[in-house]
N, C-alpha and C positions, 0 to 999 in steps of 0.2 A: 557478781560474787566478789566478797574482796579480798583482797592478797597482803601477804603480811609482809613488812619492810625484809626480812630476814631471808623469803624466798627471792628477794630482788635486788641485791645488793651487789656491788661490781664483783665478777670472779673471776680465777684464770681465762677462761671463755671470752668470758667479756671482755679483757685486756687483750688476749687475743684478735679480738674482732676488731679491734680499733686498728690494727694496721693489715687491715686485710688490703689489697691492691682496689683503688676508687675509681675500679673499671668503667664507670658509668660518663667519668671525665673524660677518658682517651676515645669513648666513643659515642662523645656529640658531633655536630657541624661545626663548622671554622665558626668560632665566636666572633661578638661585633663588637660593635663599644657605640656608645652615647657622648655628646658634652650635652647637658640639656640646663636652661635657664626656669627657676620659678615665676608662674604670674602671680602669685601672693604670695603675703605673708605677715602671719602674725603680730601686732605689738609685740615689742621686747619686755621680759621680764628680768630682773635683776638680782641676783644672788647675794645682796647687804642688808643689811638693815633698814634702810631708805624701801627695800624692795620687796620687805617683807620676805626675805631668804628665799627666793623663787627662783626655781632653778626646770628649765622645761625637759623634760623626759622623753615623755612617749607618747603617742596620737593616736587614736581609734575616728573611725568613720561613723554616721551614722546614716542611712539611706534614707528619705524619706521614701514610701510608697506610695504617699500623692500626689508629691512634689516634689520632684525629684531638688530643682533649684533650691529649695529650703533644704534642702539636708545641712547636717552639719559635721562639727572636726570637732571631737576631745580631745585634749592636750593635759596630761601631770604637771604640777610643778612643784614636785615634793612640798618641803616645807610652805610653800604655798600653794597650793589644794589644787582647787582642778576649773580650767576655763573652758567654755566654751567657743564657739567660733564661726560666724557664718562663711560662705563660701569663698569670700571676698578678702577673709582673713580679721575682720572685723570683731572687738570681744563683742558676745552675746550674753553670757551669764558667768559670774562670775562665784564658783564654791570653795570657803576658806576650810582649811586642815584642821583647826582648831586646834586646840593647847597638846604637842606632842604629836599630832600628825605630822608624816611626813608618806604623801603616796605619789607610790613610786611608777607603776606601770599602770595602761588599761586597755579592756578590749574591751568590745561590744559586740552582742548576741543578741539578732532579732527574733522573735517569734517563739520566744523561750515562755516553756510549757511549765508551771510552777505553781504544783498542785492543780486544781481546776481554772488556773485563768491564764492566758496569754501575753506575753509583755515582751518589749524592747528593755534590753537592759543592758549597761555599764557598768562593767569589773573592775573593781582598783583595789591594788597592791595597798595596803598601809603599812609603811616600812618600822612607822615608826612608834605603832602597836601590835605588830606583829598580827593582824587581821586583812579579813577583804571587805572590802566596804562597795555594796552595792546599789546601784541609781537606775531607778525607774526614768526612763524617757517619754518626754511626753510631746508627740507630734506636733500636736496644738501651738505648744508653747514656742516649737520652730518657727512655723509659718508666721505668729504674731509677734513675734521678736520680745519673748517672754523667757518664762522660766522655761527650759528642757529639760534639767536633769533634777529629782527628787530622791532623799536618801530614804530608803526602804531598808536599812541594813539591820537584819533580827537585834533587838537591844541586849539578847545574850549571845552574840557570834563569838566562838571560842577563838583562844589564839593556834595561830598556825602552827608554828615547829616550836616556839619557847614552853619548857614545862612549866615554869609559873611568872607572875608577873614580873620580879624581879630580873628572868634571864631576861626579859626584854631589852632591858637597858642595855645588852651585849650589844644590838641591831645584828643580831643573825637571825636576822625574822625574814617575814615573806618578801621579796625584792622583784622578781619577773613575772609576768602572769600572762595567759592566755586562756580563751573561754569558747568553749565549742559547742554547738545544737547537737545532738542525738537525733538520731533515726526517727524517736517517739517524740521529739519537742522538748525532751529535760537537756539541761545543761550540766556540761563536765566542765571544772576548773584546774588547769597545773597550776602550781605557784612551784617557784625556784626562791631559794634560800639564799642571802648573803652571805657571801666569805663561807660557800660550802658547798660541795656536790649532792648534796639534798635535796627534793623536790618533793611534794606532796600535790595526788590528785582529791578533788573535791565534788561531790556533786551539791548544786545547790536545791536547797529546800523549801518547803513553806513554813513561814515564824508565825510569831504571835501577831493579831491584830492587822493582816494585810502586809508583812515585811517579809524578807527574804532572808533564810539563815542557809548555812551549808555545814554537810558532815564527811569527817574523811572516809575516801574511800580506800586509799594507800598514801604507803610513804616509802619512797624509794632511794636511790643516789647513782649517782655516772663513777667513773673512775676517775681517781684524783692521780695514779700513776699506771703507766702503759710500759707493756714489755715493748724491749728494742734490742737490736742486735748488741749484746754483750751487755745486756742489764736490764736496769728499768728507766726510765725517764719521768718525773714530776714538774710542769710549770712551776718556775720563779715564782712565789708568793712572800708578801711578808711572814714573817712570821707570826705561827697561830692561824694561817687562814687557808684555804685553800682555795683548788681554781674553781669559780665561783661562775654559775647561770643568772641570764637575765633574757635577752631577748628571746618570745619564745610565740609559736604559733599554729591552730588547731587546721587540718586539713580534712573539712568533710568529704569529699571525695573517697579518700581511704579511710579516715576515721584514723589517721595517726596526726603524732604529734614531731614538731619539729623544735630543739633544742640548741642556744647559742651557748658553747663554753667558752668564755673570753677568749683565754688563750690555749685551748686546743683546737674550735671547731664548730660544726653544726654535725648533730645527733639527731636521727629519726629515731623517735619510741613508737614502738607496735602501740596500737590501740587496745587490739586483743589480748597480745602475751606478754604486753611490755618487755618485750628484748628491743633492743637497741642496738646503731651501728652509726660509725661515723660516714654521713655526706661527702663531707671536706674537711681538710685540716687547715691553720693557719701555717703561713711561711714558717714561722719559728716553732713549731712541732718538733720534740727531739733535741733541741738546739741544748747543752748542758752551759746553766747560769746560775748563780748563787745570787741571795741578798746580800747588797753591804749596806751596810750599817750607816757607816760614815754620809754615804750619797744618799739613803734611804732611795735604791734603786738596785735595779737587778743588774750584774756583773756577767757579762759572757765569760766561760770556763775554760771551750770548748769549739773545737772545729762543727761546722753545720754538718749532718750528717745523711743529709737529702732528703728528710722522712718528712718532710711539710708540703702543703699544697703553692699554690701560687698565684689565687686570686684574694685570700682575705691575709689582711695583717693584724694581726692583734691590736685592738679586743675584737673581735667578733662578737655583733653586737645585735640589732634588731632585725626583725624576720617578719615578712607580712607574705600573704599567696594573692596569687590575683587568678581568678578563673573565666576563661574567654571561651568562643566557639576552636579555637585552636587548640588549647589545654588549660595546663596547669601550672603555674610560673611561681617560685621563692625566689623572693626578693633577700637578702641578708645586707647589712651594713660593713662593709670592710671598716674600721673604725680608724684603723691607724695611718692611713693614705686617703682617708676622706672620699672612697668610693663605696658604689654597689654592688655586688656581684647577682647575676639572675641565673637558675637551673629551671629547666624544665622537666615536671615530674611526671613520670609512665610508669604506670605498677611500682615496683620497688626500687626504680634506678631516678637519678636527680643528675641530669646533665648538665650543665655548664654550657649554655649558649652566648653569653658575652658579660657587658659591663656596663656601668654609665661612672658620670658625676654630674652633683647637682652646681653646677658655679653660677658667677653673677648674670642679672638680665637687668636691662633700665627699668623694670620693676622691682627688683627685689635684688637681694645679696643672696649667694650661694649657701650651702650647706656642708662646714665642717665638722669634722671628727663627729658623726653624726650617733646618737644613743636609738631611740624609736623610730620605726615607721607605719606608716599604712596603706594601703590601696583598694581600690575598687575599680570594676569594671563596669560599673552600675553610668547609665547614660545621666550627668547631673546637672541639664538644662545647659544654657548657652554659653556659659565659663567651661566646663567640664562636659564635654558633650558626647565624651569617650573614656568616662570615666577621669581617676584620680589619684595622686602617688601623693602620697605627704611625707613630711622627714623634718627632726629635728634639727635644728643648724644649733652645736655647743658654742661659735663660737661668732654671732651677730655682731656684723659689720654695718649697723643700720646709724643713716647721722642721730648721733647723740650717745652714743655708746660706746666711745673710747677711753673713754677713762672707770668702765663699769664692765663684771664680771657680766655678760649679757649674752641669751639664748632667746628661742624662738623657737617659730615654726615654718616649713616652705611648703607651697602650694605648685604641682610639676602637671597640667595635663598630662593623662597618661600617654596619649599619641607620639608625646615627644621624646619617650624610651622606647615604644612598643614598635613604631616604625621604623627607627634606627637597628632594630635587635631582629625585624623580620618575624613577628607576628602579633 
């Protein structure tokens, strides 16, 4: 059934709810912590003009079913398009944005039921038409060290939140996205909105000629300000934008979804009734700051007034789940201290079991102030034999990259969190 933006929109309630007590933290187990080192990792791409404006984002897994070894890592790199990656970190294929792409996030959904036929497919955000653009996966093309990914995206796919071509130019278009299987095989899509508390859900559909299109199913928003003792509170924004979603990711288990607000937090949305509630908040939660101008930065005002959490710092950023015989694990990106933080999720409470960071290994360079991630628990042959954690590093430290804006991706067996963290 679908629900109209108006029945969903943040209200007293809902402000309310965001500073409810995050009872579910006071009563985990002693949390752990991780140092863990990547065994790969990506070529660097480079944010200049030499580099074709590549700027890496956000990662999606793909399993293979027959091979597990051949599976492969998606990677965004906005304005320049989308790579592939065999396990080794090695490019595989390579898809360009074309004139005015710029895509920004992706996930991947196997076994998505779309119309009468079955497919693997790959969701990407395009920031910078304000659509999703979506990629048939093709196993084959894994194993032979071919093509993987094919755009199937309906040649009339509407845009996301802009009303007509023009607002596009704003980019308060589609930005975070996540993509979930259904009980019956169809696919649900979130997209989150730049510089907005807006969000629209999607289901995708069947287009013309064997392509994929999608039609909305709602349009919702978080709150951009929270009651607090003796007022209200708003994150620091520039002006004109507010506090803005991007990492974001589908939990079948419950059939809910999990939402990063930079700087407030991670939100659970209902599946069913879309109500929402805050997880965690970031340290600076409450904190009262103004923009200045001069600095083009935010200005503390104000004494801290305790009402923040104490494992992520703003931005709160990417979110993947990982499902083992133990449970149910969120992963989120602390973004501003360059960790992770991991909750284990039971019915409706998300505990706080510990931490990692990705730092250096005489393989690879670490991962800072990190934007996406991914995981699996999927066995991925003799590199990854217990699975795999991926994460973007913003800020590659690989030789030949000091004098260049340069990103990537890290490659973490997952053993080397899962064992430090106790499950």
């Amino acid at each position: 059934m679908s629900v109209t933006a108006t029945a969903l929109r943040g209200s007293a309630a809902a402000l309310a709810l965001a500073l409810l007590p995050i009872s579910s933290a006071s009563a985990a187990p002693a949390p752990r912590w991780a140092t863990v080192g990547p065994t790969a990792a990506t070529p660097s791409v480079h944010d200049d003009t030499a580099g074709g404006k590549a700027d890496a984002d956000d990662p999606a897994i793909w399993v293979s079913p027959t091979a597990p070894a051949d599976s492969v890592v998606l990677g965004t790199l906005k304005n320049g398009g989308l790579d592939v990656y065999t396990l080794d970190g090695s490019l595989l294929q390579h898809v360009d944005a074309g004139e005015d792409g710029r895509w920004n996030n992706v996930d991947v959904v196997q076994g998505a039921r779309i119309g009468d036929r079955v497919l693997d497919l790959a969701v990407v955000s395009d920031r910078g038409r304000d659509r999703l653009r979506v990629f048939a996966i093709d196993p084959r093309g894994a194993a032979a060290g071919a093509r993987v990914v094919r755009d199937v995206t309906a040649p009339d796919a509407s845009r996301v939140f802009s009303a007509t071509e023009a607002d596009v130019a704003d980019q308060e278009t589609a930005y975070g996205v996540a993509a979930g299987r259904l009980s019956d095989g169809s696919v649900r899509v979130l997209a989150t909105r730049r510089h907005s508390t807006d969000f629209a859900v999607l289901d995708l559909v069947p287009g013309p000629a064997g392509t994929v299109g999608y039609r909305q199913r709602l349009r919702s928003s978080l709150p951009g300000s929270f009651a607090v003792p003796g007022g209200s509170w708003s994150p620091c924004e520039e002006p004109g934008e507010g506090p803005q979603m991007e990492g974001s990711v589908f939990d079948p288990t419950s059939g809910d979804w999990f939402v990063a607000q930079e700087d407030v937090g991670i939100w659970r949305i209902s599946g069913d009734t879309w109500s929402r509630w805050l997880v965690d908040r970031v340290r600076d939660f409450g904190v009262p700051a103004t923009w200045d101008e001069a600095s083009e930065s935010c200005r503390i005002t104000g004494a801290d007034p305790g009402l923040g959490g104490t494992r992520l710092s703003a931005d709160a950023e990417g979110l993947t789940i990982a499902h083992d015989r133990r449970g149910t694990h969120l992963f989120a990106s602390s973004q501003g201290d360059s960790t992770f933080a991991v909750y284990s999720l039971r019915g409706r409470s998300a505990a706080y079991t510990g931490g990692f960071a990705v730092v250096d290994s005489p393989t690879a360079d670490g991962a800072q102030h990190s934007d996406g991630a991914a995981v699996t628990t999927a066995a991925l042959g003799p590199r990854f034999p217990h699975g795999l954690f991926v994460t973007q590093d913003g800020e590659s430290t690989r030789p030949g990259d000091e004098d260049r804006v340069s990103t990537g991706f890290r490659f973490v067996p997952l053993e080397r969190i899962a064992t430090p963290l106790g499950w």
